[in-house]
C-alpha positions in Angstrom: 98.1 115.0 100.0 98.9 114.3 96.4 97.6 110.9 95.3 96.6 109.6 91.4 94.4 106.8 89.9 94.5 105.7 86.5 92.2 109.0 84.7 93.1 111.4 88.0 95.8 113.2 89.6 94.3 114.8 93.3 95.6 117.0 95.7 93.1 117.3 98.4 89.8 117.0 97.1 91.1 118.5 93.5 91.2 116.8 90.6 94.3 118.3 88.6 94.2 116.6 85.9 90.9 118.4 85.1 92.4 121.4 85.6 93.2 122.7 82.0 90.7 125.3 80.7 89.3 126.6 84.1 89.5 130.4 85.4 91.3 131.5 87.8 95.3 129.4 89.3 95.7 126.2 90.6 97.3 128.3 93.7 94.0 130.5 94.1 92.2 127.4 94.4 94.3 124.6 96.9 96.3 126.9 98.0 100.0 127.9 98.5 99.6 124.4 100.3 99.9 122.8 96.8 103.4 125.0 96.2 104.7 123.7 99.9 103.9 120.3 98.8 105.8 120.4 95.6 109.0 122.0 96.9 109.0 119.5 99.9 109.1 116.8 97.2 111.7 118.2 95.1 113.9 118.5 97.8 113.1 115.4 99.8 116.6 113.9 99.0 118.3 116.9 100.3 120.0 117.0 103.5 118.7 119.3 105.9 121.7 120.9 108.0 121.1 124.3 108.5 117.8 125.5 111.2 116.2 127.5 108.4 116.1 124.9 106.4 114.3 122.1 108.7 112.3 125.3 110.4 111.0 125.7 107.1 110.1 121.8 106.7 108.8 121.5 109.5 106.3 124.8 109.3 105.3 123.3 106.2 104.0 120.6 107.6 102.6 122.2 110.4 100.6 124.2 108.2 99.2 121.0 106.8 98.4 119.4 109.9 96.5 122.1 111.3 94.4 122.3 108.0 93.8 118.4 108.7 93.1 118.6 112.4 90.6 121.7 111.7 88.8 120.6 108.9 87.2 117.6 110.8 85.0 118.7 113.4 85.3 115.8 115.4 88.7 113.7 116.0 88.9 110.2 118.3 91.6 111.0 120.6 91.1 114.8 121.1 89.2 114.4 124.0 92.5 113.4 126.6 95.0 115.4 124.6 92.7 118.6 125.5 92.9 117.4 129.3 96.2 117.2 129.0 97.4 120.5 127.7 94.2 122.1 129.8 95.9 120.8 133.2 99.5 121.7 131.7 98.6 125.0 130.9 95.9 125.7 133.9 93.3 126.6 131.6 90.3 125.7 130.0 89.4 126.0 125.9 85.9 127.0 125.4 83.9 128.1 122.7 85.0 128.3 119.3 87.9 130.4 119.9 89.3 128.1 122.7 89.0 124.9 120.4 90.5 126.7 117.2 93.4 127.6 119.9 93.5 124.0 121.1 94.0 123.0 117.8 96.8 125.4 116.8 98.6 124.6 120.5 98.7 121.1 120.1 100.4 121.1 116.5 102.6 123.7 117.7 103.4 121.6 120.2 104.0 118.7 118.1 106.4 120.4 115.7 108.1 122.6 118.4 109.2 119.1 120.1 110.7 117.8 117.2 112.3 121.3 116.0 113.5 121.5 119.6 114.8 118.0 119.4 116.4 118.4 116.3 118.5 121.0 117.5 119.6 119.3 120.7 120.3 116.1 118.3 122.7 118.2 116.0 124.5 119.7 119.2 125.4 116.1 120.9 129.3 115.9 120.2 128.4 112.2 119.5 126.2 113.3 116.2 128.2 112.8 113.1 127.9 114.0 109.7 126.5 111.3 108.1 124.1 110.7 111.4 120.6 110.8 110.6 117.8 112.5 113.1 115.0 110.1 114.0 112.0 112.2 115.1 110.5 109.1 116.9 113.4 109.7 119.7 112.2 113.0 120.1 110.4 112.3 123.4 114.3 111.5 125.1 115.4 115.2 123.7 112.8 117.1 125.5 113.3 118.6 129.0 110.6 121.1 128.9 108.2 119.6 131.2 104.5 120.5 129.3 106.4 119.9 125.8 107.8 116.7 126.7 104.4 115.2 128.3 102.2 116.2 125.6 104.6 115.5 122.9 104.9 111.6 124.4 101.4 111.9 124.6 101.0 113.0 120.8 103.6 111.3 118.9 102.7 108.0 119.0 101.5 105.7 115.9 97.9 105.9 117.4 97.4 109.3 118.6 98.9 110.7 114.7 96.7 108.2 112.9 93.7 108.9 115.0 94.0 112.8 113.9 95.2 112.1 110.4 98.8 112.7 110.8 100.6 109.4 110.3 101.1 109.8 106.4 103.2 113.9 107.6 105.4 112.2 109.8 106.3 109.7 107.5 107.1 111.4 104.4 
């Protein structure tokens, strides 16, 4: 996340304002993150119509919320989403392995939901033009059993602060 204070402009933990005169690109060091970041807000006024375009968005995104969900080691509200998605899928994650895959499962799951609404959203014959899609009636849009529990599980104001995620959604 980009954020500035009067001497300092940050992205992540890196201070960019300190940048000049250092070896080696801004990329090589945050990340092609940083690049995502800056073409999501240079086209934030641009409507999204086409799949690619919101696929794209929403990957983005994705990419960032993983990198927030795995770089804390422990997250409050983990603990019943794993249940969840352990009884919905009839399996257990163990091991390092199993919770790098619980991680990646349940963002997938988050951003699959709203892709997935999305694209029901643009098919209603009742969705005009100038209609704009609200991601927090997402949950309504889903009729894939597992997606449509976790994801009511996931998206709400709690469960997305608790893991970091508020501040994504609401860009």
């Amino acid at each position: 996340m980009l954020w500035w204070s009067v001497h300092n402009l940050h992205f992540g933990n890196v201070n960019l304002c300190g940048w000049a005169g250092r070896n080696g690109s801004l990329t090589e060091t945050i990340g092609e993150s940083f690049n995502e970041y800056l073409t999501r807000v240079l086209l934030q006024a641009a409507p999204l119509t086409a799949p690619k375009e919101v696929a794209w968005f929403l990957a983005s995104y994705a990419r960032d919320a993983k990198a927030r969900i795995e770089s804390q080691a422990d997250l409050p509200g983990l603990a019943t989403l794993r249940t969840a998605l352990e009884e919905a899928l009839g399996l257990k994650f163990t091991g390092e392995d199993g919770e790098h895959f619980f991680r990646s499962s349940l963002v997938q799951t988050l951003f699959y939901g709203v892709f997935s609404a999305w694209v029901l959203w643009c098919k209603r014959p009742t969705t005009g033009p100038k209609d704009k899609f609200n991601w927090h009636e997402a949950a309504w849009s889903l009729h894939v059993p597992m997606i449509k529990t976790l994801f009511e599980q996931l998206a709400t104001p709690t469960k997305l602060q608790s893991l970091g995620l508020s501040l994504l959604w609401d860009s």
